[in-house]
Backbone as CSV, one residue per row, in Angstrom:
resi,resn,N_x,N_y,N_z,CA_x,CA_y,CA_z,C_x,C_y,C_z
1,UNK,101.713,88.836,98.556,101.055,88.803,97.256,99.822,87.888,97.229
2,UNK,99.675,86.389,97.655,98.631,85.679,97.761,97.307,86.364,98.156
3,UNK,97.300,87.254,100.144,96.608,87.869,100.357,95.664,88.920,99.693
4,UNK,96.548,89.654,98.646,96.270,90.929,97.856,95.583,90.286,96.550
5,UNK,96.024,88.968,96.432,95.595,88.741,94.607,94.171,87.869,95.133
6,UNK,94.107,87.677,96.359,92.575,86.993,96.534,91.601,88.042,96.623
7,UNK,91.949,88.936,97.668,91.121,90.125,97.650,91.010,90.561,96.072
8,UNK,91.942,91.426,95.307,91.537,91.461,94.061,90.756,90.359,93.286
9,UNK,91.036,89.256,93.288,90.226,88.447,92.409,88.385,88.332,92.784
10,UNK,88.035,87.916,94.409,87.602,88.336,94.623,86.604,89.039,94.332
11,UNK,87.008,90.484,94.082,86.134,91.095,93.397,85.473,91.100,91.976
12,UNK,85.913,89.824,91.261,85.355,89.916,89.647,84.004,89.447,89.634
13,UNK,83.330,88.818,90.994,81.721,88.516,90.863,80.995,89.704,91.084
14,UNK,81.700,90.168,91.875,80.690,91.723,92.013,80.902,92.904,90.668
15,UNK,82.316,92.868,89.945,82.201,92.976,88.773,81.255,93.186,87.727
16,UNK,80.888,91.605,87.460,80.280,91.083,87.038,78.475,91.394,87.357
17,UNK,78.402,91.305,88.660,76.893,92.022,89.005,76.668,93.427,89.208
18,UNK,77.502,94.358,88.910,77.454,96.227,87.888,77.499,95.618,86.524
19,UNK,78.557,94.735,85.850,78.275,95.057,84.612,77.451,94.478,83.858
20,UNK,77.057,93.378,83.852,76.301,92.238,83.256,75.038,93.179,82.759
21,UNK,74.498,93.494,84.201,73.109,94.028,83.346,73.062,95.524,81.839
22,UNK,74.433,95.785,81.772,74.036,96.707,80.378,75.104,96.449,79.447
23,UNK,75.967,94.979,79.490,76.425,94.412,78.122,76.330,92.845,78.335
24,UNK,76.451,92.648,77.275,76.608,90.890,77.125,77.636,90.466,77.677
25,UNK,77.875,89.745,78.102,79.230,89.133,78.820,80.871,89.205,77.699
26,UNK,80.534,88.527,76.652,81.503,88.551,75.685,81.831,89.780,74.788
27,UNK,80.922,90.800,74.865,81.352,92.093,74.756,81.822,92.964,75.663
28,UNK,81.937,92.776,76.892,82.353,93.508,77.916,83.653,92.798,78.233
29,UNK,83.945,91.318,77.973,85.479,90.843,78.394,86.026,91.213,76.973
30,UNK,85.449,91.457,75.709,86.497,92.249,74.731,86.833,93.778,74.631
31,UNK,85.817,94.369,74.792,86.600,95.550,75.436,87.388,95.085,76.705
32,UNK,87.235,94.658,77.356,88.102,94.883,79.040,89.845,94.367,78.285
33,UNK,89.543,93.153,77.253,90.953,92.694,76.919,91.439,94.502,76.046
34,UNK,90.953,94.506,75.180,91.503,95.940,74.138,92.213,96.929,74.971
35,UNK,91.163,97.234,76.004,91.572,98.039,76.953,92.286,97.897,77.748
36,UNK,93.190,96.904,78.192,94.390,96.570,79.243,95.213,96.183,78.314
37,UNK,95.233,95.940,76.887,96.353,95.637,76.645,96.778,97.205,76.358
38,UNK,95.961,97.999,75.897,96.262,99.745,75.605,96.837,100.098,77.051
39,UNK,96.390,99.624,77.555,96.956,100.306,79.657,98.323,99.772,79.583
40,UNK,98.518,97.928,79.010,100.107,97.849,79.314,100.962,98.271,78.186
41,UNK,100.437,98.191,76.972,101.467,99.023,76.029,101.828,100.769,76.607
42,UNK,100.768,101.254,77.428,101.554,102.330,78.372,102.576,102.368,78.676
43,UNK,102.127,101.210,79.949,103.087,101.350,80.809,104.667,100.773,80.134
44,UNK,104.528,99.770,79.087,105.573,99.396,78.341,106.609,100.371,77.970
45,UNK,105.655,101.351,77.331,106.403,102.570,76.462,107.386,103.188,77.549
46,UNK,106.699,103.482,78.822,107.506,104.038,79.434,108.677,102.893,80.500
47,UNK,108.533,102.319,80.462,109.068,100.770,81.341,109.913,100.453,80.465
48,UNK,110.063,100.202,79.391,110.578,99.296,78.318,111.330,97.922,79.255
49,UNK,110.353,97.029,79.334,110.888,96.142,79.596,111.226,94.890,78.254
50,UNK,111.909,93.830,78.466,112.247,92.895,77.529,110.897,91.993,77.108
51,UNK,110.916,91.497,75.794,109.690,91.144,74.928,110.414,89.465,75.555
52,UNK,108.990,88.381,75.673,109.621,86.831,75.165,110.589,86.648,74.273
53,UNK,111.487,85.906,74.115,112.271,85.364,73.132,111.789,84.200,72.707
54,UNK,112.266,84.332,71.323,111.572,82.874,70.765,109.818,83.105,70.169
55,UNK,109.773,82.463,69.169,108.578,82.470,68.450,108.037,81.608,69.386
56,UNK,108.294,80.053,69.883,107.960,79.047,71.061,106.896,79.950,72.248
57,UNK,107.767,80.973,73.039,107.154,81.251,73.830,106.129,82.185,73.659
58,UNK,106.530,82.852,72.814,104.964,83.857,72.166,103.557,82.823,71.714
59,UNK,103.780,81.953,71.472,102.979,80.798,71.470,102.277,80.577,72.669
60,UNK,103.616,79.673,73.341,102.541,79.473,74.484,102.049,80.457,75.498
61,UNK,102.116,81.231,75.341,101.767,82.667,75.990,100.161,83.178,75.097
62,UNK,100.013,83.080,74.013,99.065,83.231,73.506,97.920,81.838,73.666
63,UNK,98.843,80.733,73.983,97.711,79.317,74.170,96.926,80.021,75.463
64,UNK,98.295,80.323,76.686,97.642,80.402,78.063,96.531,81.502,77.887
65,UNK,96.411,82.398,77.520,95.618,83.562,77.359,94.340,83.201,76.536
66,UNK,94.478,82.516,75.932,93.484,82.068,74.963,92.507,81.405,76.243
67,UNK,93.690,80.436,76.963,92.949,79.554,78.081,92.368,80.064,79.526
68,UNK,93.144,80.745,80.067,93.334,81.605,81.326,91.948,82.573,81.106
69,UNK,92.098,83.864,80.003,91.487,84.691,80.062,89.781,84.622,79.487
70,UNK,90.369,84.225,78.194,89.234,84.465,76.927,88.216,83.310,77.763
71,UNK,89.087,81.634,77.839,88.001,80.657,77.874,87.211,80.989,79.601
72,UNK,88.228,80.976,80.945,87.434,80.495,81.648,86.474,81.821,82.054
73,UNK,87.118,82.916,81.863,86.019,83.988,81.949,84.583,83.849,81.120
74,UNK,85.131,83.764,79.826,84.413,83.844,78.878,83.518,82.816,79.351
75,UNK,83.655,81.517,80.053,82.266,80.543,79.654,81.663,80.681,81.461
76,UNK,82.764,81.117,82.252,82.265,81.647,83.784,80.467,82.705,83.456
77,UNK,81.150,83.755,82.720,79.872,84.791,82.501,79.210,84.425,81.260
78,UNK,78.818,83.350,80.537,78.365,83.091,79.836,77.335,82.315,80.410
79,UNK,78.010,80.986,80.882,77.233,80.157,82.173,76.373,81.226,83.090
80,UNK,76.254,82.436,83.414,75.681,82.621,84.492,74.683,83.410,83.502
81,UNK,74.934,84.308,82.625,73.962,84.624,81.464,72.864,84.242,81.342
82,UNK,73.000,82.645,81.061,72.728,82.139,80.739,71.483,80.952,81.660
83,UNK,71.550,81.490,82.889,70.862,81.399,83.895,71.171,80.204,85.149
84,UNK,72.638,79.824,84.765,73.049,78.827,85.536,73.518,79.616,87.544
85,UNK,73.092,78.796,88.236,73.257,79.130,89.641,74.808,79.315,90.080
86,UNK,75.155,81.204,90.292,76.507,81.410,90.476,77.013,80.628,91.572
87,UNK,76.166,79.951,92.627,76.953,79.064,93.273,77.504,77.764,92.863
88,UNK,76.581,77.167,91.798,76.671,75.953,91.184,77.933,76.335,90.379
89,UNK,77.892,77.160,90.102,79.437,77.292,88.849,81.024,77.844,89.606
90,UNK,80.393,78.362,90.790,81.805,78.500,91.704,81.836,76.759,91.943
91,UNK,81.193,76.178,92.890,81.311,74.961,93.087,82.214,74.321,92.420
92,UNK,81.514,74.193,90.339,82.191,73.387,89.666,83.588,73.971,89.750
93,UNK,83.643,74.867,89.156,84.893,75.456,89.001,86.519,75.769,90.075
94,UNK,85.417,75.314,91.186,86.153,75.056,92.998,86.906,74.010,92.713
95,UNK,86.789,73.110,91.662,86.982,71.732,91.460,88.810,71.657,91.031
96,UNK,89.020,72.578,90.399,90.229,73.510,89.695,91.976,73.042,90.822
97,UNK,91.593,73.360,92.238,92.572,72.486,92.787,92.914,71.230,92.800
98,UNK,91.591,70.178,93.070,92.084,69.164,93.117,92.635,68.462,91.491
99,UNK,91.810,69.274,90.525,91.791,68.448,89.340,93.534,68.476,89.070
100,UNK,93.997,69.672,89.575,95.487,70.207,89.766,96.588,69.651,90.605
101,UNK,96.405,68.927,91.499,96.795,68.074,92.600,97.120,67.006,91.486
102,UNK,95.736,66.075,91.400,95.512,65.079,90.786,96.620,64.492,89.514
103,UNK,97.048,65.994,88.348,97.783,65.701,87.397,98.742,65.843,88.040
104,UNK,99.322,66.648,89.076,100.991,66.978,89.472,101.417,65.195,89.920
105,UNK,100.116,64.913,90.993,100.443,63.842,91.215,100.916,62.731,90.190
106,UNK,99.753,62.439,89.379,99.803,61.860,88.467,101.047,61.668,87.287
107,UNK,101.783,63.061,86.688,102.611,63.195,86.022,104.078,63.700,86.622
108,UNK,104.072,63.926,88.086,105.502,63.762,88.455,106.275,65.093,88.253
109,UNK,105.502,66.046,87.557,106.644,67.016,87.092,106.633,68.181,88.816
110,UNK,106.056,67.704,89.193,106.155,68.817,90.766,106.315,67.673,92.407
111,UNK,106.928,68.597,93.292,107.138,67.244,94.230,105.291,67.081,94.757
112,UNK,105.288,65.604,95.244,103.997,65.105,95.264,103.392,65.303,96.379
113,UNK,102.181,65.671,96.605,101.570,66.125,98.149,101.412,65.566,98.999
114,UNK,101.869,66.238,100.028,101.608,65.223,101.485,100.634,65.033,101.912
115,UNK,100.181,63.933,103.061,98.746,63.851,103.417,98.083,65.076,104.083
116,UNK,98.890,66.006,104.468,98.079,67.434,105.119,97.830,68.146,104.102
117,UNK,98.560,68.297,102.805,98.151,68.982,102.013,96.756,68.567,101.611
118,UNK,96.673,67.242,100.737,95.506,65.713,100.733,94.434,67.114,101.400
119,UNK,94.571,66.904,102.529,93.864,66.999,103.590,93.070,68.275,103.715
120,UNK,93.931,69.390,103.193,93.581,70.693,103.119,92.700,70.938,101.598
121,UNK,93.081,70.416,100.907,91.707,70.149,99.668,91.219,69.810,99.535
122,UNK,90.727,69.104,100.580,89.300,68.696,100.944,88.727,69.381,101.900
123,UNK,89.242,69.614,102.895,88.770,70.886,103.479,88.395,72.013,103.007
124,UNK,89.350,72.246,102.276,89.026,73.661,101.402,87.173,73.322,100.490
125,UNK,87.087,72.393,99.779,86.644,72.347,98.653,85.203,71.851,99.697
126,UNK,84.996,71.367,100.677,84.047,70.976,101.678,83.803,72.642,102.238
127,UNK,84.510,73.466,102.541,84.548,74.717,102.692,83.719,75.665,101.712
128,UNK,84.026,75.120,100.449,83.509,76.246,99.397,82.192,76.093,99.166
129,UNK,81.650,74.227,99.088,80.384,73.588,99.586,79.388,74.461,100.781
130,UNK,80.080,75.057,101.675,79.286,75.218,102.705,78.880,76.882,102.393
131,UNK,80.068,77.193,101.605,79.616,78.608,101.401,78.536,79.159,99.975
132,UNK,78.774,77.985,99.197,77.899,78.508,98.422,76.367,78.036,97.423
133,UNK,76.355,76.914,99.396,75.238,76.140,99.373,73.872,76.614,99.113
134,UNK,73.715,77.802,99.901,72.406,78.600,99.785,72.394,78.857,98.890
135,UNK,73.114,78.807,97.528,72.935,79.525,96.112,72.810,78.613,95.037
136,UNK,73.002,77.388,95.514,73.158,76.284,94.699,72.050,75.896,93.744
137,UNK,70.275,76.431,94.409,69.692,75.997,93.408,68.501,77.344,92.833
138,UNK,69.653,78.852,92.849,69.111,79.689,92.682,69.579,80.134,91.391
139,UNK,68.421,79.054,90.063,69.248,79.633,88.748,68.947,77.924,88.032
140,UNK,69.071,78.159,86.573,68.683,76.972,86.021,69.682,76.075,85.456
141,UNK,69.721,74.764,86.237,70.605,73.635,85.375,70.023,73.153,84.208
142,UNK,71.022,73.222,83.076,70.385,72.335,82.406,72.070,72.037,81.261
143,UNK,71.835,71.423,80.093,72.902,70.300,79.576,73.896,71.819,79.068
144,UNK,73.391,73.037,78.941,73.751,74.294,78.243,74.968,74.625,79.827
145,UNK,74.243,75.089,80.579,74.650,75.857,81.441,75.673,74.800,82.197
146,UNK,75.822,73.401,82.315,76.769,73.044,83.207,77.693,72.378,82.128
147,UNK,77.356,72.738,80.743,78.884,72.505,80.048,79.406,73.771,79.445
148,UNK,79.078,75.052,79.648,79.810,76.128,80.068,80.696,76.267,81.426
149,UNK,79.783,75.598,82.564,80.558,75.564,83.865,81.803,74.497,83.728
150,UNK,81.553,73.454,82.707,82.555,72.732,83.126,82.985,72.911,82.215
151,UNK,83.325,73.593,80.713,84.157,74.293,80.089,84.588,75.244,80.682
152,UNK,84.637,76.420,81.405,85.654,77.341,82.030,86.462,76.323,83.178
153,UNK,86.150,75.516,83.703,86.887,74.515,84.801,88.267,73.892,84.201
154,UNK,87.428,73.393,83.011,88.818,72.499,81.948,89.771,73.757,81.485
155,UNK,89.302,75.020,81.065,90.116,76.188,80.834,90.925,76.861,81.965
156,UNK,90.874,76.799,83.253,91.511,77.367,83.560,92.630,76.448,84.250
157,UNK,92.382,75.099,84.188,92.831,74.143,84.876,94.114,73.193,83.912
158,UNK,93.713,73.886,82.813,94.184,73.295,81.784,95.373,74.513,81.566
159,UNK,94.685,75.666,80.992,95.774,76.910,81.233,96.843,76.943,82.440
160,UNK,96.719,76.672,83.418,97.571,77.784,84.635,98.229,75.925,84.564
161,UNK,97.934,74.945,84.073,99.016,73.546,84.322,100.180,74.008,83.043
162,UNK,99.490,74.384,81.949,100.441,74.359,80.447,101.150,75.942,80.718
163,UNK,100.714,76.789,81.316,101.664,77.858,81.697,103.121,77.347,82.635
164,UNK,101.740,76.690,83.194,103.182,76.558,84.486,104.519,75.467,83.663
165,UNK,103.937,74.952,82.823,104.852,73.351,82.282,105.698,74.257,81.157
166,UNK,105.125,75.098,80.405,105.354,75.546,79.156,106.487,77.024,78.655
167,UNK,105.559,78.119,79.641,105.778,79.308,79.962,107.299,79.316,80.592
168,UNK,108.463,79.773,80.055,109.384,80.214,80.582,109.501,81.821,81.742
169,UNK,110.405,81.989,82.142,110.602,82.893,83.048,110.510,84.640,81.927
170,UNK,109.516,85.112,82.387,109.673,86.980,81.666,109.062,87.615,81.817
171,UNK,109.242,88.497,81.646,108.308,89.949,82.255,106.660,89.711,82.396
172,UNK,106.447,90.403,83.485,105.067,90.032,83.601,104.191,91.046,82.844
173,UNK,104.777,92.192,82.081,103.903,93.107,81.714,103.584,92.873,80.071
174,UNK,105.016,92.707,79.610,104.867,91.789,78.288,104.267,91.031,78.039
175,UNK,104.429,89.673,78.557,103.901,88.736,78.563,102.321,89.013,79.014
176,UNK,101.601,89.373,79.957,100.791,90.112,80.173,99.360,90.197,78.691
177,UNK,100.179,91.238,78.333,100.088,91.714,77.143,100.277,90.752,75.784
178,UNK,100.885,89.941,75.651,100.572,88.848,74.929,99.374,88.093,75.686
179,UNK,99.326,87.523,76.315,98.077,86.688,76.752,96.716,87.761,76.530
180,UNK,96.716,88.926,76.870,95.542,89.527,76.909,95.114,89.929,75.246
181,UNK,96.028,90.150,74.818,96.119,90.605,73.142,95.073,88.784,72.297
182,UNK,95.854,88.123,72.892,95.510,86.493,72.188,93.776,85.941,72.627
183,UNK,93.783,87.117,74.053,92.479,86.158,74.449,91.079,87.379,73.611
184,UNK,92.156,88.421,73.347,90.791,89.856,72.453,90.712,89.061,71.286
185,UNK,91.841,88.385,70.453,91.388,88.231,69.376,90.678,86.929,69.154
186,UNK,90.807,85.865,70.661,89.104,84.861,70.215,88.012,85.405,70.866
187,UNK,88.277,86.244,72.095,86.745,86.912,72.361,85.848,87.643,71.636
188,UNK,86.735,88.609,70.435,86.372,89.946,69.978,85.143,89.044,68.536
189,UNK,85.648,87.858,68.142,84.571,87.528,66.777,83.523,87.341,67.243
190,UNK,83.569,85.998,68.829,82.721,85.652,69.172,81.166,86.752,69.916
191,UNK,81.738,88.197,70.088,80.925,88.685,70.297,79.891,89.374,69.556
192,UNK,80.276,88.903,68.622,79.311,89.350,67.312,78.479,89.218,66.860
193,UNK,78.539,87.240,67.888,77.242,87.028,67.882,76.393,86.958,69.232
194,UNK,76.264,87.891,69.667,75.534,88.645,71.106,74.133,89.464,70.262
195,UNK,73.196,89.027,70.595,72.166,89.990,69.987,71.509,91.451,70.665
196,UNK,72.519,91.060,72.070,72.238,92.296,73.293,73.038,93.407,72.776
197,UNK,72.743,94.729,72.865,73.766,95.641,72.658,74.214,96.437,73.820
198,UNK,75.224,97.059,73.830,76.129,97.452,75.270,75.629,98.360,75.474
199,UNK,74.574,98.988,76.671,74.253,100.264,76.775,75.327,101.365,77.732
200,UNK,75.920,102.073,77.646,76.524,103.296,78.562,76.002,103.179,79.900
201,UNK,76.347,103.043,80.652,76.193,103.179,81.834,76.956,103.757,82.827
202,UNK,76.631,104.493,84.085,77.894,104.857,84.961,78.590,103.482,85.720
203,UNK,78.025,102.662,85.824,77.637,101.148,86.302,78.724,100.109,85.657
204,UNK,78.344,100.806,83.945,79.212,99.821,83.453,80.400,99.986,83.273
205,UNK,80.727,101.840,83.127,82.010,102.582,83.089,82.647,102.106,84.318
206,UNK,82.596,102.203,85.240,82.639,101.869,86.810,83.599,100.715,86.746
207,UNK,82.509,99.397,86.467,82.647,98.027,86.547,83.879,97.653,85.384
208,UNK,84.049,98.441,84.267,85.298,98.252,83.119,86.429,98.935,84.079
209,UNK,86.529,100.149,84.309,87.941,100.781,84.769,88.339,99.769,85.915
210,UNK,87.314,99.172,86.961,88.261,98.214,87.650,88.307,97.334,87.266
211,UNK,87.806,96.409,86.178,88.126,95.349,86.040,89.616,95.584,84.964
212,UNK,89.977,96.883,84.133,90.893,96.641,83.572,92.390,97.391,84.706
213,UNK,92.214,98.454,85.392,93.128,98.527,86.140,93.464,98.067,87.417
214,UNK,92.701,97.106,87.876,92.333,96.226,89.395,92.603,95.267,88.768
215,UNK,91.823,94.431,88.362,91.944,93.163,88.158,92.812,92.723,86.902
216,UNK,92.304,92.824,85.903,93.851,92.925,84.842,94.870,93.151,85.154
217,UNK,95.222,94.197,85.419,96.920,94.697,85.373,97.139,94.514,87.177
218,UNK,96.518,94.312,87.759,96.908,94.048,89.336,96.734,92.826,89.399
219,UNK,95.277,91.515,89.463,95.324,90.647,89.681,95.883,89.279,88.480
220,UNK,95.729,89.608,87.367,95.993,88.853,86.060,97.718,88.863,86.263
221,UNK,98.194,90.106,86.877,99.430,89.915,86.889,100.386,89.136,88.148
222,UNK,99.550,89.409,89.108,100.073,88.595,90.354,100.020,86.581,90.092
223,UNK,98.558,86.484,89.632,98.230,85.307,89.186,99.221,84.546,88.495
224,UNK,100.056,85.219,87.161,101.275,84.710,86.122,102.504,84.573,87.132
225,UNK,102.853,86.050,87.880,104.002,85.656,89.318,103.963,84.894,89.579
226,UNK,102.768,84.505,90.260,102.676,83.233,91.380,102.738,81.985,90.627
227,UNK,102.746,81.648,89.278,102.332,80.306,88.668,103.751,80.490,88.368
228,UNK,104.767,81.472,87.867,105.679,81.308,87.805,107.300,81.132,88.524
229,UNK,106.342,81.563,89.998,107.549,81.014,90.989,106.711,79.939,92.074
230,UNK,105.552,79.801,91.720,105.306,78.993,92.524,104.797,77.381,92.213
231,UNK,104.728,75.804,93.518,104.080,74.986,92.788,102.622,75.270,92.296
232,UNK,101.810,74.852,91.344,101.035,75.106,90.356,99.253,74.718,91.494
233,UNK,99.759,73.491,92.279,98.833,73.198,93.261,98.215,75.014,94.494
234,UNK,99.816,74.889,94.853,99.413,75.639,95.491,98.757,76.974,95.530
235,UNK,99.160,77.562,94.507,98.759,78.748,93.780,97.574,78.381,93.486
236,UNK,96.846,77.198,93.192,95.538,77.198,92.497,94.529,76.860,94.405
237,UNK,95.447,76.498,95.033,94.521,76.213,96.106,93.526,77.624,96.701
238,UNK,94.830,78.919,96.428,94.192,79.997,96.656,92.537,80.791,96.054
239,UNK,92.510,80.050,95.255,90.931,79.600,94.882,89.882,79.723,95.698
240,UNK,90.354,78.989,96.466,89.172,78.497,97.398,88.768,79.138,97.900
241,UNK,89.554,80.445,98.503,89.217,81.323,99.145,88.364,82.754,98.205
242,UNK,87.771,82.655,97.011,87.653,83.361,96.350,86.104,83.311,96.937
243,UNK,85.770,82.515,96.378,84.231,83.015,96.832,83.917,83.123,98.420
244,UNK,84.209,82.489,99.405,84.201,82.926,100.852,84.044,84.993,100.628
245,UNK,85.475,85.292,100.057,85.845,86.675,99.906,85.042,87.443,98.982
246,UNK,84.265,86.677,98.325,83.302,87.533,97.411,81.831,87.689,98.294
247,UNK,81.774,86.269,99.119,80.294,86.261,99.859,80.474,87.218,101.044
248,UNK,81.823,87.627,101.314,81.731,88.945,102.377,81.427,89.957,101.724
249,UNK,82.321,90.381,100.242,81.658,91.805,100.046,80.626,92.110,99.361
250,UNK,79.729,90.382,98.824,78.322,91.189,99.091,77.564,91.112,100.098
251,UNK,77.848,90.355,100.934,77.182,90.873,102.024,77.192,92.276,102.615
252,UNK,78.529,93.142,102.510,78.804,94.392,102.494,78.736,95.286,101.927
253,UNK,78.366,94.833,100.611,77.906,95.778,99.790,76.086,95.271,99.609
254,UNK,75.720,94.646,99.137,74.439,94.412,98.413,73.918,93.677,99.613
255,UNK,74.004,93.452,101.372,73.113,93.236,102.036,72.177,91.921,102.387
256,UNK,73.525,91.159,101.405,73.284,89.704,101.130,73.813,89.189,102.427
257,UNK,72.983,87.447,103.136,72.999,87.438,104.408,74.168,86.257,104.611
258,UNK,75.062,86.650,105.358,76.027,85.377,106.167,75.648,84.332,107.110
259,UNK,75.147,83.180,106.551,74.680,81.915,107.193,75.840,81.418,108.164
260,UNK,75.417,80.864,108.848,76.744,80.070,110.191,77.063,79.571,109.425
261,UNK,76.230,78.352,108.174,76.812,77.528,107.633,78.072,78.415,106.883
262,UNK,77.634,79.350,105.689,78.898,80.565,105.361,80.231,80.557,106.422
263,UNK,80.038,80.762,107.713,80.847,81.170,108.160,82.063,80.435,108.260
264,UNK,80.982,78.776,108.756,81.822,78.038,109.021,82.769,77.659,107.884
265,UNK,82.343,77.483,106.214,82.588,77.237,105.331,84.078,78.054,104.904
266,UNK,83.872,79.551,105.141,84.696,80.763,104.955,86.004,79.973,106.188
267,UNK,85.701,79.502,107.191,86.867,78.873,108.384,87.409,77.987,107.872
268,UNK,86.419,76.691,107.386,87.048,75.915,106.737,88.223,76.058,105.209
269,UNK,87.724,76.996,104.423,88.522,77.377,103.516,89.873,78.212,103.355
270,UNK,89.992,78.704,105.184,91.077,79.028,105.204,92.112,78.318,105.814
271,UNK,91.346,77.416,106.519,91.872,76.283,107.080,92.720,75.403,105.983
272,UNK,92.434,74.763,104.967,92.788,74.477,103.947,93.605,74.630,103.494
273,UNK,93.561,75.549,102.690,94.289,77.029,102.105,96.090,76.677,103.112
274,UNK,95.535,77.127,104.428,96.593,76.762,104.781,97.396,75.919,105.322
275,UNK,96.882,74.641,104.837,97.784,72.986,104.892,98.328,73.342,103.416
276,UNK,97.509,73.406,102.583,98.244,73.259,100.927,99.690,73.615,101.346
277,UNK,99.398,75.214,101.409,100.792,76.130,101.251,101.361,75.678,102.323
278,UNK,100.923,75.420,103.474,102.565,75.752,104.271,103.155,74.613,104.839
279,UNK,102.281,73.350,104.164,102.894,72.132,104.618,103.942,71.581,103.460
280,UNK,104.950,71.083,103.592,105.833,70.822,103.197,105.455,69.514,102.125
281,UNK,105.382,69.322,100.918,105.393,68.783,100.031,106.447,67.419,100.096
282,UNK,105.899,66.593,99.473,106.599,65.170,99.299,107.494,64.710,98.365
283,UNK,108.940,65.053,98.470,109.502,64.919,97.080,109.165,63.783,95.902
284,UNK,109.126,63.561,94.670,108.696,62.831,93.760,109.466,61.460,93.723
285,UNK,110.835,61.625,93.939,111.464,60.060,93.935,111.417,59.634,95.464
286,UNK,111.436,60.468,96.348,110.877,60.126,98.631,109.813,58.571,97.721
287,UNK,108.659,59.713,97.394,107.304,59.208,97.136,107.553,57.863,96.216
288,UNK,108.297,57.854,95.182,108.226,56.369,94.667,109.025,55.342,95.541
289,UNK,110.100,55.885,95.891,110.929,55.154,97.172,110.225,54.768,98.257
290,UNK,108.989,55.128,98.614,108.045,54.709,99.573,107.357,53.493,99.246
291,UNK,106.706,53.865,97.845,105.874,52.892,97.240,106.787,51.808,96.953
């Protein structure tokens, strides 16, 4: 599942470069929400699987979605709209593991990381540096564009910790479907005020059907799995490897060029990647018993 939900994720920058140019960003992630939650009330009808219990968890299921979907997408393609450098905002947003490390450590509720793990998020995040260096100053900083970047950072970092702390064990299609339902209804006002209007496109038709049956209902759903059986670090380390995997398929698709530095960066990030996961974690009372 890790393998499959990077490749899918992955693909939401190239997404993003079919659809961007013939809607506004915040009108194209409210249709994409309308439209996957209509895809899983489908598949519901015929699935009938079990709804959350509890008013509690319909809550926090609507916080995470609010956080997960609406915010960090929403200020990801807003930020770039907006003319901020898509490498500069992977960068910030690369930031998402350690800031994740940092609280597990910090608050105890997961066992605490070992020095190879340590070790592999920095690698990783020195990795993502190398890959999306050449892009870093292609696009405009300014006080707008890097507190969109570092508003989707706090959103998704903030979401996938309060899922993981909050969110009880249930269906992923339901639940699903609550988060996506919660994040249409703060995306859907805010696009109202877009002064761009959505033109038809084959481009943009294209770029919606996979982002709502690829990435929605395939990757949005692997993403909730994994936060829900897995530690919260590790699952977020898989990150890292997102843009490496996006700078291959445009290079494969759109002809964009792979620097050594890239390459090495793409090595390093898998390098990483795999200290997080497969090194064995530090239990929480080991770790105070040490200290």
């Amino acid at each position: 599942m890790p393998a499959v939900f990077v490749l899918i994720w992955s693909t939401g920058f190239v997404v993003a470069r079919f659809g961007m140019p013939h809607a506004p960003p915040l009108s194209f992630l409210a249709w994409r929400y309308a439209l996957s939650v209509l895809a899983f009330a489908v598949w519901i009808a015929f699935t009938r699987p079990t709804w959350p219990q509890g008013r509690g968890q319909w809550l926090h299921l609507a916080v995470t979605g609010a956080l997960i979907h609406a915010g960090y997408l929403g200020f990801v393609w807003a930020a770039i709209k907006a003319g901020a450098p898509a490498g500069t905002v992977a960068l910030m947003v690369g930031l998402q593991p350690v800031l994740t490390a940092l609280w597990v450590t910090w608050s105890g509720h997961e066992s605490r990381l070992s020095r190879l793990q340590w070790l592999g998020l920095l690698l990783g995040f020195a990795g993502l540096a190398m890959v999306v260096w050449r892009k870093l100053g292609l696009g405009q900083l300014n006080a707008l564009t890097i507190g969109l970047a570092l508003a989707a950072l706090a959103s998704i970092t903030i979401g996938s910790l309060y899922q993981k702390r909050w969110v009880r064990p249930c269906d992923v299609r339901t639940a699903n479907t609550v988060q996506l339902a919660a994040a249409f209804c703060v995306t859907w006002p805010l696009s109202w005020l877009e002064t761009e209007a959505v033109r038809l496109h084959p481009e943009l038709v294209g770029a919606m059907a996979w982002s709502v049956l690829v990435l929605t209902l395939g990757g949005s759903s692997m993403l909730y799995l994994m936060l829900q059986r897995g530690a919260a670090t590790r699952v977020t380390s898989l990150m890292y490897l997102v843009p490496p995997c996006t700078a291959v398929m445009a290079w494969w698709l759109f002809g964009e060029s792979m620097t050594p530095l890239a390459l090495l960066g793409l090595v390093l990030c898998a390098t990483g990647v795999a200290l997080v996961v497969r090194t064995a974690p530090v239990p929480a009372a080991a770790a105070r018993g040490a200290v």
